[in-house]
ZADO-1210 file (C-alpha; in nm, 4 decimals, padded with zeros to 6 digits):
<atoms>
<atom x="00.3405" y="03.3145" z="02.9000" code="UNK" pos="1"/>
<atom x="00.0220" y="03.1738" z="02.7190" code="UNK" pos="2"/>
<atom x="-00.0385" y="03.4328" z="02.4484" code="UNK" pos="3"/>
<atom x="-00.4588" y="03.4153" z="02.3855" code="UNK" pos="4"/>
<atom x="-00.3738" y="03.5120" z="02.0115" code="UNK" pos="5"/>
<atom x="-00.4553" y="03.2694" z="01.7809" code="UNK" pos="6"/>
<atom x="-00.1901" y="03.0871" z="01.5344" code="UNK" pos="7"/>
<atom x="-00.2425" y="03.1904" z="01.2300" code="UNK" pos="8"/>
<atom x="-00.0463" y="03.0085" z="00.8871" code="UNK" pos="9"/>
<atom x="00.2627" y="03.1687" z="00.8417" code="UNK" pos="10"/>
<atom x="00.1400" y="03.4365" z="00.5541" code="UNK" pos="11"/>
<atom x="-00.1513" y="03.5118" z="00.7075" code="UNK" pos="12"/>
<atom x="-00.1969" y="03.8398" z="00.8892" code="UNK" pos="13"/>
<atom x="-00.5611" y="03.8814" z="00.9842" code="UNK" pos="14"/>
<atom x="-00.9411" y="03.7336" z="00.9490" code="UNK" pos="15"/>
<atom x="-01.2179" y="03.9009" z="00.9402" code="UNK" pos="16"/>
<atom x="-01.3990" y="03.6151" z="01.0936" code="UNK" pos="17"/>
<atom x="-01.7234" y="03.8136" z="01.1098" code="UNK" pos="18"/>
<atom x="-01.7564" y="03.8551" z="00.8010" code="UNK" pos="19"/>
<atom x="-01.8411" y="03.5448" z="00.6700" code="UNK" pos="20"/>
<atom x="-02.0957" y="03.5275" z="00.9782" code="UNK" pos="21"/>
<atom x="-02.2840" y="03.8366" z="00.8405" code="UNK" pos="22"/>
<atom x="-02.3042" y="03.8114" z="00.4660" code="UNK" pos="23"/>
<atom x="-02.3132" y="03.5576" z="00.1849" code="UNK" pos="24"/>
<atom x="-01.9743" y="03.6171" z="00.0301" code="UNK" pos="25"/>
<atom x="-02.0562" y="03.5464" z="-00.3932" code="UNK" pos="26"/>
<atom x="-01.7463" y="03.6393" z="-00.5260" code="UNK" pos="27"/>
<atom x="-01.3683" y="03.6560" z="-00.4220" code="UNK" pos="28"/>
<atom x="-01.1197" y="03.9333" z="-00.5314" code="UNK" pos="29"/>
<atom x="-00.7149" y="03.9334" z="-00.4459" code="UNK" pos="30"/>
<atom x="-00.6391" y="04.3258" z="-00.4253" code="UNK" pos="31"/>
<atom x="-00.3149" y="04.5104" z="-00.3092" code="UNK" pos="32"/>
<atom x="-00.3001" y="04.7764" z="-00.0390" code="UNK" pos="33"/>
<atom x="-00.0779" y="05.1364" z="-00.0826" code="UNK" pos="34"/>
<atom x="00.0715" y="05.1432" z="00.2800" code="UNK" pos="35"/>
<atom x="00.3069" y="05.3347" z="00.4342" code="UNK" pos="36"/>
<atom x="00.6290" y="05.1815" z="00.5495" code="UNK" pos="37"/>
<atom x="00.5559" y="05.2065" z="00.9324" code="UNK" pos="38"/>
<atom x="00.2763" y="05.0047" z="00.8313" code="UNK" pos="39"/>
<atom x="00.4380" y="04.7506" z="00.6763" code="UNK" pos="40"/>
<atom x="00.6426" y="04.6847" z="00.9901" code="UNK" pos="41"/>
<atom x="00.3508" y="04.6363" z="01.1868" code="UNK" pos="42"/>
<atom x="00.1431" y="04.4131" z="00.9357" code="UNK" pos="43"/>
<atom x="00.4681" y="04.1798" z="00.9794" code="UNK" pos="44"/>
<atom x="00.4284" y="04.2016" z="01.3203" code="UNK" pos="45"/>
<atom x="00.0515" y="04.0930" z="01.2792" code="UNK" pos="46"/>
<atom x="-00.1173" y="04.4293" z="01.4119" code="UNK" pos="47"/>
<atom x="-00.4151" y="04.4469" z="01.1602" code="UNK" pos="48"/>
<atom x="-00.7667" y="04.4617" z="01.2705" code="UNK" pos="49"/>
<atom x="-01.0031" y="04.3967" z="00.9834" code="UNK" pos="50"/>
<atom x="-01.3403" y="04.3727" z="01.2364" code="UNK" pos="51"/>
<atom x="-01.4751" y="04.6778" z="01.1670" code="UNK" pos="52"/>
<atom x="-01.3548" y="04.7724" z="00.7936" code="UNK" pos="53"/>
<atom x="-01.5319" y="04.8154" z="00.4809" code="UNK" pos="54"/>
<atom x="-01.4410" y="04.8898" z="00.1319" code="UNK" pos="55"/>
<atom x="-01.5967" y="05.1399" z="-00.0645" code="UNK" pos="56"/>
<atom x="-01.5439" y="05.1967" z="-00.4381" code="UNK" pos="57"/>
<atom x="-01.5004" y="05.6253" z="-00.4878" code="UNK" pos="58"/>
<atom x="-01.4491" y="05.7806" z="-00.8607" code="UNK" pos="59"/>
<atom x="-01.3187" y="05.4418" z="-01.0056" code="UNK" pos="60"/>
<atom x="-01.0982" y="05.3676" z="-00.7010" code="UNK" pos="61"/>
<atom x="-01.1392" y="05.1259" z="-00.4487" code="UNK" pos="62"/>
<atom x="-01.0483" y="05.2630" z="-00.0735" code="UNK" pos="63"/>
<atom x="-01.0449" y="05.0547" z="00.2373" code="UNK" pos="64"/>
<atom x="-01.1548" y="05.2285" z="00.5423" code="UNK" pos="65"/>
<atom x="-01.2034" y="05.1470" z="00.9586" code="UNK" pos="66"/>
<atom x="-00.8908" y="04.9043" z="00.8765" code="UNK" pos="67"/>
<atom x="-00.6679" y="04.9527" z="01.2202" code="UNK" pos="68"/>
<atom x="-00.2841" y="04.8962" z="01.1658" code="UNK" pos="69"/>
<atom x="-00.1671" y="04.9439" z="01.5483" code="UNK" pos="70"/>
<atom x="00.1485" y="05.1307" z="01.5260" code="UNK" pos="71"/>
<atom x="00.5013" y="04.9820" z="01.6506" code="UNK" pos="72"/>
<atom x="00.6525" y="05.2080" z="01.9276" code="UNK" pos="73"/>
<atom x="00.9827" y="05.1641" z="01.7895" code="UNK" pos="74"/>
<atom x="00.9188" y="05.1993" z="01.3648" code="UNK" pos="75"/>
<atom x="00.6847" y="05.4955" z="01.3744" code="UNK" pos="76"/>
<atom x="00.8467" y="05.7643" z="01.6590" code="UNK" pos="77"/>
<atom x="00.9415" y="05.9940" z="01.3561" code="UNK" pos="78"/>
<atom x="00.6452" y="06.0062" z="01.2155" code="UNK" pos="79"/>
<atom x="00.2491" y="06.0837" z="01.2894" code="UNK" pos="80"/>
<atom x="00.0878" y="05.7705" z="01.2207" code="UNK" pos="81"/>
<atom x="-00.3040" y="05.7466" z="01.1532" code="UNK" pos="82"/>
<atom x="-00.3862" y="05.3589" z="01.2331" code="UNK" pos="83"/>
<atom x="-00.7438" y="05.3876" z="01.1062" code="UNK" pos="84"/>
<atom x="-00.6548" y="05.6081" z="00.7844" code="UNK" pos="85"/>
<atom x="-00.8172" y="05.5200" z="00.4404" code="UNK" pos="86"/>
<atom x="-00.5965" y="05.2816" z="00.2433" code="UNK" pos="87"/>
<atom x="-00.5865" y="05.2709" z="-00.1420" code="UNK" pos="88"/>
<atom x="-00.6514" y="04.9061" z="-00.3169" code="UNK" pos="89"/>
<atom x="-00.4933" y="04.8067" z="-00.6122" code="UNK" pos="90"/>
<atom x="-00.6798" y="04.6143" z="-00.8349" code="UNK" pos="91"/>
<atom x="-00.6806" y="04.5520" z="-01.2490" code="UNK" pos="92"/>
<atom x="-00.9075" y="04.8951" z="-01.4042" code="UNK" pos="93"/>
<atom x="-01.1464" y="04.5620" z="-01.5306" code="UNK" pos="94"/>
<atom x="-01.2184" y="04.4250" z="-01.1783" code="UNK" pos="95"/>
<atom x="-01.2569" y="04.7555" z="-01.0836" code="UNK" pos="96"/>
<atom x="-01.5322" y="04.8375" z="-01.3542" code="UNK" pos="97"/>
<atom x="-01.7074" y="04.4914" z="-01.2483" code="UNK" pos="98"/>
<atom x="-01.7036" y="04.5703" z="-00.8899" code="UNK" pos="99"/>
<atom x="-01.8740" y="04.9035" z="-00.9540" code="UNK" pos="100"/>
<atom x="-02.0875" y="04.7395" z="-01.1565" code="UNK" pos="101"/>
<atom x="-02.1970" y="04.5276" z="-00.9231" code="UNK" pos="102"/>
<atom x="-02.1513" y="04.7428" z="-00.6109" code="UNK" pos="103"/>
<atom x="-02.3717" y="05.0342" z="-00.7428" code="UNK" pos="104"/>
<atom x="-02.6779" y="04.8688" z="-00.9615" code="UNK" pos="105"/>
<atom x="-02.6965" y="04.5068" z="-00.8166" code="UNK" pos="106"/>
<atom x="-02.6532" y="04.5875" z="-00.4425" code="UNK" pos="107"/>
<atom x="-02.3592" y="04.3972" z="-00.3540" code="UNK" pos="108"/>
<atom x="-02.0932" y="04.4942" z="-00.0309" code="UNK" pos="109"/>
<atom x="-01.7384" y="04.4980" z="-00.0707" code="UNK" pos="110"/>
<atom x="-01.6529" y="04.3403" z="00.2665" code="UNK" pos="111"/>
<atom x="-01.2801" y="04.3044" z="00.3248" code="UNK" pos="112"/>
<atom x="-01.2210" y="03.9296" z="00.4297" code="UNK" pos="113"/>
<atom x="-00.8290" y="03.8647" z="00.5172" code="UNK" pos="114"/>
<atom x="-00.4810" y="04.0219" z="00.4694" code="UNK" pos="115"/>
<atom x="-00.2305" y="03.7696" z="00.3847" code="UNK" pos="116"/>
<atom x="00.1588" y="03.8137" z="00.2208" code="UNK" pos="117"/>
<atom x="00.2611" y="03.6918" z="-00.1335" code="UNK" pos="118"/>
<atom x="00.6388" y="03.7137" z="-00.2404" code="UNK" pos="119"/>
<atom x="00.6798" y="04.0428" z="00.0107" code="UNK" pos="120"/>
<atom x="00.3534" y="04.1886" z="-00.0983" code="UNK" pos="121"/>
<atom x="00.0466" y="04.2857" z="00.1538" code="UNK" pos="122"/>
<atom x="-00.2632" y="04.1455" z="-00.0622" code="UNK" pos="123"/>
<atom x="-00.6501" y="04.1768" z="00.0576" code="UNK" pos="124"/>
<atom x="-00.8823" y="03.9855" z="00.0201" code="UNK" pos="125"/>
<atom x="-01.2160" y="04.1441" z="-00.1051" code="UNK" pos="126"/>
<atom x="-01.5355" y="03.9403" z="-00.1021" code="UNK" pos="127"/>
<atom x="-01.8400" y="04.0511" z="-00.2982" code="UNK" pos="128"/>
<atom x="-02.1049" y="03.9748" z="-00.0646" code="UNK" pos="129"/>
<atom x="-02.5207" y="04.0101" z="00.0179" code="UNK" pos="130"/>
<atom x="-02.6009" y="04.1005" z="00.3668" code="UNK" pos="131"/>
<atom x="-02.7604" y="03.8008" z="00.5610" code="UNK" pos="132"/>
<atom x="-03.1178" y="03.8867" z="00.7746" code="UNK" pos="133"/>
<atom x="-03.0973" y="03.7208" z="01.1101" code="UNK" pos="134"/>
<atom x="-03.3238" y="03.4368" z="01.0429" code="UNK" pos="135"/>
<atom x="-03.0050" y="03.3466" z="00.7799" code="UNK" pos="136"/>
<atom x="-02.7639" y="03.3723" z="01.0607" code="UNK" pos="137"/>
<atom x="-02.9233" y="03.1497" z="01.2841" code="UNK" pos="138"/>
<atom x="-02.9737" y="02.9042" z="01.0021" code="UNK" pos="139"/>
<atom x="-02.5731" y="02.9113" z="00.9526" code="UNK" pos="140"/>
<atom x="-02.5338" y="02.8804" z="01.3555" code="UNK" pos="141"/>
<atom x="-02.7954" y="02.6247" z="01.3638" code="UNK" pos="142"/>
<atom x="-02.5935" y="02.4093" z="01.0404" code="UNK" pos="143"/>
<atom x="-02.2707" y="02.4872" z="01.1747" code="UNK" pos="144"/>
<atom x="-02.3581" y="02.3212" z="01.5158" code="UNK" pos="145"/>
<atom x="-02.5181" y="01.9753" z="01.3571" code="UNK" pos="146"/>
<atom x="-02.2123" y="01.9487" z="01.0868" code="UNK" pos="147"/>
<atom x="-02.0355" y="01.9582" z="01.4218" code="UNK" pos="148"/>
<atom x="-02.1750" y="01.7020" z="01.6073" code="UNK" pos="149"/>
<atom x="-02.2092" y="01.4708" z="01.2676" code="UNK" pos="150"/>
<atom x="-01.8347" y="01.4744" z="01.2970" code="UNK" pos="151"/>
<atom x="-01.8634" y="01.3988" z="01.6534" code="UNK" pos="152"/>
<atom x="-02.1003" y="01.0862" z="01.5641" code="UNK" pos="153"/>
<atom x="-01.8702" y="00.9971" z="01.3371" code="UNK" pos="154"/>
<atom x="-01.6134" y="00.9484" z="01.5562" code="UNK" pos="155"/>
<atom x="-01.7648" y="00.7853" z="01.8199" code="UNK" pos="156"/>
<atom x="-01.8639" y="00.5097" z="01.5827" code="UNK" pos="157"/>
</atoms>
């Protein structure tokens, strides 16, 4: 009965909630994704696992790969589906240039952050990040826990 999944807003279809954990995100980019129609289906049914993806940029294009789209049983029986396949992004050729830019002389990742819908449209979110060291992680844990127990001070008072 009690589903463990989290509720997620209503256009949102997954969070790459380690992501922000293991890098300083800089920038933010809103990018398309060329999908198939079986996996369409299941992105509205919420089966997209962005935990272990990356994005790579490859002869001016930018590909997202290690994204897992969990085929439905009953969309995809006539055809072969691939859930971990490299996707295409869509972006404008400018944002492109600017992320290889930055990607290949400044050392930046291109970590995917969240999949969301706008008007009918699968859109990812791209963040231009730095990789955190793990003294930088515990610093976040370590901020993260006294934020939450100013709030609980707070409301005590």
């Amino acid at each position: 009965m009690g589903s463990k999944k989290r509720k997620l807003p209503d256009n949102t279809i997954a969070v790459n909630r380690p992501a922000r954990h293991d890098y300083f995100i800089e920038d933010e980019i809103e990018t398309g994704m060329v999908l198939e129609g079986w996996e369409v289906k299941s992105l509205r049914d919420g089966n997209l696992q962005l935990k272990e993806s990356y994005v790579m940029v490859k002869n001016g294009e930018i590909w997202l790969i290690g994204a897992h789209i969990s085929p439905l049983s009953s969309s995809s029986s006539h055809v072969n589906p691939d859930p971990t396949r490299t996707r295409k992004l869509l972006a404008h050729r400018g944002e492109i240039d600017r992320l290889v830019g930055l990607v290949d002389r400044k050392g930046y990742t291109l970590v995917a952050l969240s999949a969301y819908w706008i008007r009918g449209r699968a859109k990812l979110k791209l963040g231009v990040a730095r990789g955190k060291k793990a003294h930088d992680k515990r610093a976040s844990v370590k901020e993260r826990d006294w934020k939450r127990d100013q709030a609980r001070i707070m409301k005590s008072s």
